[in-house]
VOVEX-768165 format. One record per atom (N, C-alpha, C, O): residue in three letters; x, y, z. Coordinates in steps of 0.1 Angstrom, whole numbers, plus 5000, padded with zeros to 4 digits. Layout:
# residues N
ALAXYZ/...
***
This chain:
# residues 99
UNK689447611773/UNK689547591759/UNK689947731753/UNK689647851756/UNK690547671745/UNK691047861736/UNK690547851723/UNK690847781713/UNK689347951726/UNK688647911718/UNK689147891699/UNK689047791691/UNK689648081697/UNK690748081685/UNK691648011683/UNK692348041673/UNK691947901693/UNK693047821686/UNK692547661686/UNK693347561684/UNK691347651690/UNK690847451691/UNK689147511677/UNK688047461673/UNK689547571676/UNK688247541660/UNK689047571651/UNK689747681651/UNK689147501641/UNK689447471624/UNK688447441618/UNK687547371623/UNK688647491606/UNK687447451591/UNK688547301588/UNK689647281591/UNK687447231580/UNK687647101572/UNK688947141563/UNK689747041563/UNK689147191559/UNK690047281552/UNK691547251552/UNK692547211546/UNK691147331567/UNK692547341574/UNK693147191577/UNK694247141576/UNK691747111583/UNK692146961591/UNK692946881574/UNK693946811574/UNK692146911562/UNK692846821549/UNK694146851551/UNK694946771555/UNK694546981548/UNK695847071548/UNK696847041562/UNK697746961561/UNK696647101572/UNK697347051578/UNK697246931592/UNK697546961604/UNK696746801587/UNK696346701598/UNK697446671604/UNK697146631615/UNK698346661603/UNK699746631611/UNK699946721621/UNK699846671632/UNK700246861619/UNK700046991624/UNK698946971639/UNK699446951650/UNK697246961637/UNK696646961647/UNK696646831649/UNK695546801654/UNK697346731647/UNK697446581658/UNK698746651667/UNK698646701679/UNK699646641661/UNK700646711674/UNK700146781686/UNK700246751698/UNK699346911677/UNK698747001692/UNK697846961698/UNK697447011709/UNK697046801692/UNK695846811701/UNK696446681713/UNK695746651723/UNK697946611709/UNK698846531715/UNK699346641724/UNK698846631735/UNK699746691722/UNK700846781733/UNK699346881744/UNK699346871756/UNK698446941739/UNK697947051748/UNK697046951756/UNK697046941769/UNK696046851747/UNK695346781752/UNK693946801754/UNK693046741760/UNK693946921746/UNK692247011740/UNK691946941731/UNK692746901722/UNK690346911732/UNK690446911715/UNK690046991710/UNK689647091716/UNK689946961692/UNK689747071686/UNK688547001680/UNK688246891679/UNK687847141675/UNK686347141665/UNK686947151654/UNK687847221650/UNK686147051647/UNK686447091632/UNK684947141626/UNK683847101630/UNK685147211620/UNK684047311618/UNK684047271596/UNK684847221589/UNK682647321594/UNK681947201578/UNK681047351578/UNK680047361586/UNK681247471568/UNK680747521565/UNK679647641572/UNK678447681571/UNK680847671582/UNK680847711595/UNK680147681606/UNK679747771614/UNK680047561608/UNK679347501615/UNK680147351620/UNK680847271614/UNK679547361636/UNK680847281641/UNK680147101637/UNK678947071638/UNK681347001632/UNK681246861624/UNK681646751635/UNK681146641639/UNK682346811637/UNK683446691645/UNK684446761655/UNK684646891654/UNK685246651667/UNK685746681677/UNK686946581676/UNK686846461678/UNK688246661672/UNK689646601670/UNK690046591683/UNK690146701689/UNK690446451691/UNK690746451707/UNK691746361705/UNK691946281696/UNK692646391717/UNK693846281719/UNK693146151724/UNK691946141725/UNK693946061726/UNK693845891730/UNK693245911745/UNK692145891750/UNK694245931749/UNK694146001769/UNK693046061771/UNK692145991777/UNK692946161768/UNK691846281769/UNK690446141768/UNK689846121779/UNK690046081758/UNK689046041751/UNK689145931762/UNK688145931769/UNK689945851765/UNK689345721775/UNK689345751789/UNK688745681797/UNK690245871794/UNK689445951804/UNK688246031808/UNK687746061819/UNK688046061796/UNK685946131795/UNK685145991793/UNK683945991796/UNK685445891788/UNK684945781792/UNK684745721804/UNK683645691809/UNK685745701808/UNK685745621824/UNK684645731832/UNK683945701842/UNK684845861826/UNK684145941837/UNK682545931833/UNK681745901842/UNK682345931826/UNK680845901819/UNK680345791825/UNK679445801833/UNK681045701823/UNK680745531830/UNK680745601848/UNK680045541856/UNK681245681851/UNK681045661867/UNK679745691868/UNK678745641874/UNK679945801859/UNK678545901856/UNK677145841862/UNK676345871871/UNK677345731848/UNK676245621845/UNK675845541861/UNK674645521865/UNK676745531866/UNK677045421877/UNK676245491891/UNK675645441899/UNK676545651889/UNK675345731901/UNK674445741893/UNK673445721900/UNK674145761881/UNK672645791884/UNK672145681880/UNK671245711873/UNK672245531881/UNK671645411883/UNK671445421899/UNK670345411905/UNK672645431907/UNK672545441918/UNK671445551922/UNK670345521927/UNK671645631920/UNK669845741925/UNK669045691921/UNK668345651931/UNK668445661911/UNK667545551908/UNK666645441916/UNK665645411921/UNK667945381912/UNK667745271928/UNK667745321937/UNK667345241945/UNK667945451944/UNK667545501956/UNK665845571954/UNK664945561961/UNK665845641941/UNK664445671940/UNK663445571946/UNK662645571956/UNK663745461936/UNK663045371934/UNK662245241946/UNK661345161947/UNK663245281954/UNK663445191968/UNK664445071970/UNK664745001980/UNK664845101955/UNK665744941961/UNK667244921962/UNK668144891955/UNK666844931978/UNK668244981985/UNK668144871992/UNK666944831993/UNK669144772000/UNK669544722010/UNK669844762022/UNK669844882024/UNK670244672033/UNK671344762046/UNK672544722043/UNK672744602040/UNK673344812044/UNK675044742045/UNK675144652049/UNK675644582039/UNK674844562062/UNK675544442072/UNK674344332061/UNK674544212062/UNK673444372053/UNK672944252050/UNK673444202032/UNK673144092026/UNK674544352028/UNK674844302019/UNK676544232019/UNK677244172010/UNK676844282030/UNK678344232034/UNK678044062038/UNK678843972035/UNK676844032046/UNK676843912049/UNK676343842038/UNK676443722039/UNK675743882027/UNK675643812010/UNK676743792013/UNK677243712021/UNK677443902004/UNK679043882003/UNK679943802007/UNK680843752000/UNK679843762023/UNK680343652029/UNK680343522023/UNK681143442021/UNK678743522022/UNK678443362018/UNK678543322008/UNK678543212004/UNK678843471997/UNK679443361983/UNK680643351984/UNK681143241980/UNK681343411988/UNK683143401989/UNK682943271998/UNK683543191991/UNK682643222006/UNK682943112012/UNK682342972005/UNK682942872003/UNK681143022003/UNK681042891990/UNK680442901980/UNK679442831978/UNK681143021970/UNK681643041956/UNK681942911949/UNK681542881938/UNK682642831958/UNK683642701948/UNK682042631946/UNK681842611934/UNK681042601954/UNK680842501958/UNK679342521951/UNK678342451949/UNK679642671947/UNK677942701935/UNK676842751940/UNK675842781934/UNK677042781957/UNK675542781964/UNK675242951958/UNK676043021952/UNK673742971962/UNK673343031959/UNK673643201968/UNK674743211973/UNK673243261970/UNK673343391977/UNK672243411986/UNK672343481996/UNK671043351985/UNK670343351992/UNK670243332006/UNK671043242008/UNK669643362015/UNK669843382027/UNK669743262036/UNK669943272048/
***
């Protein structure tokens, strides 16, 4: 981040919002908008924003996963692939997963 060039006052964002959508479209930083010198808000592109998303959700997705490894509740591989088998095979047919 650069820093002197991704912080603006509220000011500037009234004045010139066209201006920093371009740059924060083209560089792909966002910018701070800053409320009485103090930072308010975070101007981000489309991209940028549903990519720090997806990454968050992975985020989310390990540390459930450690958890459930804390916690003990882990499986073995061959006993969750052989679940797996038995609903794909009779999925149509409603049965259950159970063993």
């Amino acid at each position: 981040m650069k820093i002197n060039e991704d912080i603006r006052p509220v000011t500037y964002l009234k004045s010139r919002a066209a201006d920093l959508l371009a740059q924060v479209n083209e560089t792909h930083r966002p910018v701070i908008i800053t409320q009485n010198g103090e930072a308010r808000a975070v101007l981000q592109d489309p991209e940028s924003y549903e990519q720090m998303r997806a990454a968050i959700g992975l985020l989310k997705l390990v540390a459930q996963g450690e958890e459930d490894v804390r916690a003990g509740r882990v499986s073995e591989q061959d006993e969750i692939f052989a679940r797996l088998e038995r609903k794909l095979r009779n999925g149509a047919k409603g049965d259950s997963d159970a063993p």
